[in-house]
N, C-alpha and C positions, 0 to 999 in steps of 0.2 A: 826079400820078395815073399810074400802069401804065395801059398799051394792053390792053382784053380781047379774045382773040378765042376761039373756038368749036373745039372738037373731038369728031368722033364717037368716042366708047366706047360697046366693046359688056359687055353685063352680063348676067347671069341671071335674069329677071325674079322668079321662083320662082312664075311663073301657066301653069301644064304644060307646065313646060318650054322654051318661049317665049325666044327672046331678042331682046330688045328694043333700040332703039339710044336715046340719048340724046344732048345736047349738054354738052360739061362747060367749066366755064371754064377759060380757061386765059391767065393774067397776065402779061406782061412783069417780068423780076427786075430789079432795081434794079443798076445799072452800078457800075465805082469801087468806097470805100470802102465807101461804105454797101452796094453789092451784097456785099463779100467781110462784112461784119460780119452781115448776114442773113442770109447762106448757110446753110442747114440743117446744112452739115457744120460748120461755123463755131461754130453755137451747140451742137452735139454735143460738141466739142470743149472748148467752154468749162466745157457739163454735164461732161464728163471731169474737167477741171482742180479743178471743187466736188467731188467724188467722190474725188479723186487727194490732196487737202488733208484733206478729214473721212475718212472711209471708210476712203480709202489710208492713213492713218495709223492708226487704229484697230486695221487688220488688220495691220499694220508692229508695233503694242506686241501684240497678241496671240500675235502669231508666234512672237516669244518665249518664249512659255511662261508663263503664268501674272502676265502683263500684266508683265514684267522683275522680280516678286520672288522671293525665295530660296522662301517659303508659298505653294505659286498657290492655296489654300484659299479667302482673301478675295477673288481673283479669278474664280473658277470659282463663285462665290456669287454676284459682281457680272451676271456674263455669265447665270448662269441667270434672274437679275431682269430685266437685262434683257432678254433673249430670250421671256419671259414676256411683258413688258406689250408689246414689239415684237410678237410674236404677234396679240394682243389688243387694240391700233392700229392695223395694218398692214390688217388686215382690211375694214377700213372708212375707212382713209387713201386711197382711191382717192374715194370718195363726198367726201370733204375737197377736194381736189385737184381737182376737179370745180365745186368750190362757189367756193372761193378762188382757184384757175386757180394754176396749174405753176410759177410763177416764186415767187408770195410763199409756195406750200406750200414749193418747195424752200430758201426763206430761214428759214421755221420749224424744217423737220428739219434744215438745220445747226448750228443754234445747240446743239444737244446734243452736239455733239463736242468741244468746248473745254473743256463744263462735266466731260465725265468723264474727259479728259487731264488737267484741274485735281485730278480728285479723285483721279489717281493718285500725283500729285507729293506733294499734302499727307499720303498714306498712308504715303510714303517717308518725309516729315518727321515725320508725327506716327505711330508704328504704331498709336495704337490709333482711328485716320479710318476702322475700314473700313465703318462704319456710314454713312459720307457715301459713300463708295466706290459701295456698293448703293444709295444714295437715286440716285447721280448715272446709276447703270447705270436703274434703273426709268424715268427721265427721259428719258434717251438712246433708250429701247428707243419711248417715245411718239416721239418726237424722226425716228426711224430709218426710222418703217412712211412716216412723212409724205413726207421725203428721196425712200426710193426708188421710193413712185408716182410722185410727182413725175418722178423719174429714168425710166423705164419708159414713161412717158405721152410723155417728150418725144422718148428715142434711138429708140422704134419710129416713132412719130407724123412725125419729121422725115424720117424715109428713105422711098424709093419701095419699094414692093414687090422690085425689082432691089437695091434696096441693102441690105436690113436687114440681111443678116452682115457686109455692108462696116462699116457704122457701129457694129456692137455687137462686132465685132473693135477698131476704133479708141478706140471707148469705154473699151471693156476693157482694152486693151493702156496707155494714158494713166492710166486711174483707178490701173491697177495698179503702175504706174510712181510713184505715192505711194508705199505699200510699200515701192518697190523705196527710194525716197530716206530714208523713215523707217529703215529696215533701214540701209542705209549709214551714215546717220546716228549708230546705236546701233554700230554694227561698228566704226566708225573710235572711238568714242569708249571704246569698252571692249574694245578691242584687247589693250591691253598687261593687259587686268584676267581674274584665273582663278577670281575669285568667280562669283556665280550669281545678282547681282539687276543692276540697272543704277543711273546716279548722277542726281542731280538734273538735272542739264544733261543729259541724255538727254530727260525729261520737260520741261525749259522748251522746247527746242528743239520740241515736236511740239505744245506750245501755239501758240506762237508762228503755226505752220502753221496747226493748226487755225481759226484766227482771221482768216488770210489766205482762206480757203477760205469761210466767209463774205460775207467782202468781194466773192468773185467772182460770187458767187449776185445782187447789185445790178447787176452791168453784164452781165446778158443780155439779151438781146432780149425784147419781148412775142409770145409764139408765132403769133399771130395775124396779125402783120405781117412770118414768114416764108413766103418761097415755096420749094417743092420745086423739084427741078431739072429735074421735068418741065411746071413751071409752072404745077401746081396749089397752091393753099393747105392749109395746112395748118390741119384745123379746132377749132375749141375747143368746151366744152363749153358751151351754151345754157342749162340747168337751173336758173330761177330761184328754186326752193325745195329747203331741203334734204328736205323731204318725197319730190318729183318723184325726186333724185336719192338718196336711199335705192334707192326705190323702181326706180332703176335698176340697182342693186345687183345685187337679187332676179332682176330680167331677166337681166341675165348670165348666172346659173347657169342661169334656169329655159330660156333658150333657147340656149345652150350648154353643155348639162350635160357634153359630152365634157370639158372644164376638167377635170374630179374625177379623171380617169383620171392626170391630169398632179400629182393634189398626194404620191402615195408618191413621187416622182421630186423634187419641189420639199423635202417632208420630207429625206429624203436630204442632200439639198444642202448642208447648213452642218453636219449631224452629224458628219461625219469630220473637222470642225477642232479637237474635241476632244483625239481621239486624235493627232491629226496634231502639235498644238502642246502639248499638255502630258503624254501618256501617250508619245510618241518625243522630241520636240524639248526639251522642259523635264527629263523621267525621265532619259537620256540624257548628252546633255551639257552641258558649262561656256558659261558665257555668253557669252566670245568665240565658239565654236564656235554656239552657240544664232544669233546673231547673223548668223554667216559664212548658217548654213541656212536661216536667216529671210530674207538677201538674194538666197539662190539661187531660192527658195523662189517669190518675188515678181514675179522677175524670168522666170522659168520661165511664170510666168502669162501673160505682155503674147506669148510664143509660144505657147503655147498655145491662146489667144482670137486669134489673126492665124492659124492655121493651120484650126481649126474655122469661124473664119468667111469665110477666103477657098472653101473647100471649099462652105458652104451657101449661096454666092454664083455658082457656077460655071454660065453662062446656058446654055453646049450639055448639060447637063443637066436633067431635068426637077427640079423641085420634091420631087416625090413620093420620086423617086429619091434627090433630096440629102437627104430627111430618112430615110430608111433608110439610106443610107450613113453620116452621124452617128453613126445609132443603136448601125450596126453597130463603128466606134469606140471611142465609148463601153465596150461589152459588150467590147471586148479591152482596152482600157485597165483595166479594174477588177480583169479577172483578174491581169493583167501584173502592176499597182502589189500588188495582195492579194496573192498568192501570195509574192514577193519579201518583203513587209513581215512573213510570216508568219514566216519564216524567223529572223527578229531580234527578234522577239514572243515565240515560244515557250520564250527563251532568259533572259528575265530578268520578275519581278513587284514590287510596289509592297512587300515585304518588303525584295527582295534591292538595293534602290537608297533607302537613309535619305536626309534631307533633306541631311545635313551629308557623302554620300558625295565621293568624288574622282571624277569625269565625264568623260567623255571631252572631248580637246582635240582643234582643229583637226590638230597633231601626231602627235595618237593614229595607233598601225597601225587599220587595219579600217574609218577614217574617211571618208576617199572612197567606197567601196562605200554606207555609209550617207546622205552626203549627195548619192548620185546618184539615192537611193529618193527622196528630199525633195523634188527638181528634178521627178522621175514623179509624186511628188503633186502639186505645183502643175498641171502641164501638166494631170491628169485633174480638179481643180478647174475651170480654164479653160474646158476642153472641155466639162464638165458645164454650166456656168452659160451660158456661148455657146448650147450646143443649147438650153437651156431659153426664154430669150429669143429665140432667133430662130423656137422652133415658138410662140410664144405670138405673138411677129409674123405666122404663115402663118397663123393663124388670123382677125386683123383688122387693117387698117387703122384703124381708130377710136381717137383717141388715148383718148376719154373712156372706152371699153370695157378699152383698154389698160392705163389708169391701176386699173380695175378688177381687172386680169387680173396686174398687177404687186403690187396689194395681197393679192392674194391668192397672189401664188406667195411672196411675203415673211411674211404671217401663217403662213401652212404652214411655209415653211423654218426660221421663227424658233420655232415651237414644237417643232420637233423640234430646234433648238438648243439651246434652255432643257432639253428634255429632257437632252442627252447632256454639257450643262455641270453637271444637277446630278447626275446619275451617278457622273462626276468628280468633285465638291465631296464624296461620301459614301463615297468610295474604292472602288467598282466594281472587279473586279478588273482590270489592262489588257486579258488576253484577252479578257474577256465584251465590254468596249466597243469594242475592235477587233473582234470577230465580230459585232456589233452595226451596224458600222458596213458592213462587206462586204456583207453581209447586206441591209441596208437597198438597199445601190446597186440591186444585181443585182433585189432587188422593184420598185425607181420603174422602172428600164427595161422590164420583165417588163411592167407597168402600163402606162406609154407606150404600147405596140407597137401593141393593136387600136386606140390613139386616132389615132394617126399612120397607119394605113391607112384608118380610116372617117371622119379631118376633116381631113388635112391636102390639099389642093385645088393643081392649078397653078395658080389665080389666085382670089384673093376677090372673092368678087360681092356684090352688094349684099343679094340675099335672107341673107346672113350676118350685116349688119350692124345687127341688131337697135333697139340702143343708137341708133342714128346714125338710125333712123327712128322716134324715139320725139317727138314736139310736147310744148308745154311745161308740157303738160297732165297727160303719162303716156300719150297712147293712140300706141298704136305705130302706123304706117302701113304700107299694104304696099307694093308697088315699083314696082306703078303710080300711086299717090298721091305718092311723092317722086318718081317724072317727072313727073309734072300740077304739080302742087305746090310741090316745091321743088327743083328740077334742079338747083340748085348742092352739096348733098350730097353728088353723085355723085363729085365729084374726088376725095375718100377712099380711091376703090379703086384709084387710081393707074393706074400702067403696068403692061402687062404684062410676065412674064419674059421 
């Protein structure tokens, strides 16, 4: 048994204004191996390593261009099915995750990585699979929403308020680092090759991953019996019906409707990997070269995600301040990457580059310039998805709110992915889906801006925590009833900055 002792936190009662003190518990962490295997960052890391195996690889064969084949047609059809029914799970994969608790949801959404790195291998073998291709992508896409509440629930939920850019830079920087090995992977093995698809053993090798990636989802902890490092727990979701936790759903938005301001920002999010992987990187060039920029591409990301999130981590600043300065990032990075990428856009369309043209190689002149746009795209990917998770962290503490807040920044993202993959699939022409995609950034930030000055707070108080003062009944309490009531709640809102 942990020694408890008591600490006063102060909170915002939300009874006029009033602030009240409380007693929150506060647990002794377990020593040794077992303290370093509980460690919140411990199991973040391990969340990394599941994400760096499925995910990372995913985004490793996509990077490519049209999942490594010469037609990206059958795959730009796969990705839009799946980002369709991703969409359309994801939405409501937080309310799952809640029911089934974080560890067997995140063993469910794995299992769909393997089955559509499988269906890309036997499409290789058999061309005319692509019909299992898109059964495996609709799978995947159920498979995905599940994974990343999961993922979401646990990397905000395990860090203190002081840490959440720390852990969601680490997160990131490790998940991404899948990629970067699938990327290498495909680079080393199609080096010497100046075709335009990749070979079998490119695909067994990222099964093989997939599958290990899995396996690690079994040896994490149960969240419940990890402690923060401020020595509060970390709480799980109560809700003993899926009705109660539907119904928790609804709460979220109805009492955090600022959410909505943040989903043109979350749409955004995955539409420029369209253009980025198959209207530059696939159009473009040869597959050694595809590969080289797939790896830089990936690798570009694990900085990117360490330099945003040490930034919204920074304690002699306030809060407030760090997420306007993000903000303010972001809005230069879009122009910087846009502007530049325009230049190489305006210059060639889906006419003047046939399936069977000659592509530029890593040798080509003008190829460096090109693969340093590529590197700017990763970084502003990073930077993008970093802000997005660590303003959904300044918003709550609550994993089971989080896991809500994640299902929903992934249902949005993945519809607007489904959108811009089948734009692609219907031959769009590249400028419109590049202007399309510029366009979109510069709207989710434009959107952001009044949410991030009217919610984002130097510290969360418990009148926020809606979710988290809901009984198992549905009726919510207010913040004098969870200090009468049920004072151990309160640890949720952690430490202050």
């Amino acid at each position: 048994m942990t020694d408890v002792q008591e600490k006063g936190s102060e909170y915002n009662s939300g009874s006029e204004g009033n602030a009240s003190k409380e007693q929150v518990a506060v647990f002794e962490r377990p020593k040794g191996i077992r303290g370093l295997y509980y460690h919140p960052l411990t199991q973040v890391i391990l969340l990394a390593f599941v994400c760096f195996m499925c995910p990372g690889l995913f985004n490793a064969l996509n990077g490519l261009g049209g999942g490594g084949q010469v037609d990206p047609t059958t795959s730009a059809n796969a990705n839009a099915t799946l980002y369709a029914t991703f969409a359309a799970g994801a939405f409501f994969s937080g309310s799952v995750n809640n029911k089934l608790g974080s560890r067997l949801t995140l063993w469910l959404g794995s299992l769909g990585y393997p089955l559509y790195i499988g269906a890309y291998l036997a499409l290789n073998i058999h061309p005319h699979a692509g019909a299992f291709l898109i059964a495996a992508g609709a799978i995947l896409g159920i498979c995905a929403g599940l994974l990343w509440s999961a993922q979401g629930s646990l990397m905000l939920g395990y860090a203190t308020e002081g840490q959440k850019g720390k852990f969601i830079a680490v997160f990131w920087a490790i998940f991404n680092m899948g990629a970067v090995v699938g990327a290498a992977v495909s680079f080393g093995q199609n080096f010497h090759s100046t075709a335009n698809s990749v070979s079998n053993s490119t695909y067994i090798a990222f099964l093989v991953l997939t599958l290990i990636g899995v396996v690690i989802t079994t040896l994490m902890a149960n969240p419940a019996q990890v402690i923060r490092t401020d020595g509060t727990r970390v709480t799980t979701p109560r809700h003993p019906s899926w009705k109660v936790e539907i119904y928790g759903l609804w709460v979220t938005l109805r009492t955090d409707p600022m959410i909505i301001l943040l989903f043109p920002m979350f749409f955004a999010s995955n539409w420029f990997y369209t253009w980025q992987f198959n209207d530059y990187n696939d159009a473009l060039f040869n597959i050694r070269a595809r590969s080289l920029n797939n790896l830089v591409y990936w690798l570009s990301q694990s900085v990117g995600a360490l330099i945003m999130g040490t930034l919204l981590d920074q304690k002699f600043i306030s809060r407030r301040v760090r997420a306007f300065s993000g903000w303010t990032i972001l809005f230069a990075m879009v122009w910087i990457v846009h502007i530049w990428a325009y230049f190489y856009q305006k210059d060639y369309t889906r006419a003047s580059i046939p399936p069977d043209a000659s592509k530029l190689d890593i040798y080509s002149s003008g190829y460096p310039a090109r693969i340093w746009l590529y590197i700017f795209c990763g970084l502003l990917d990073a930077m993008w998805q970093t802000a997005s998770y660590w303003i959904m962290g300044a918003m709550s503490n609550d994993p089971a709110k989080l896991a809500h807040f994640a299902g929903f920044y992934k249902s949005i993202q993945s519809a607007g992915a489904a959108g811009a993959w089948r734009a692609d699939a219907v031959k769009i022409p590249y400028m419109n889906l590049f202007l399309s995609t510029w366009i979109l950034l510069i709207a989710g930030l434009v959107f952001a801006l009044p949410m991030l000055h009217l919610r984002v707070k130097d510290h969360t108080d418990l009148a926020d925590e809606t979710l988290l003062r809901m009984d198992d009944s549905g009726h919510i309490l207010d913040t004098e009833e969870v200090v009468r009531e049920r004072p151990e709640v309160a640890q949720v809102i952690g430490e202050k900055d």
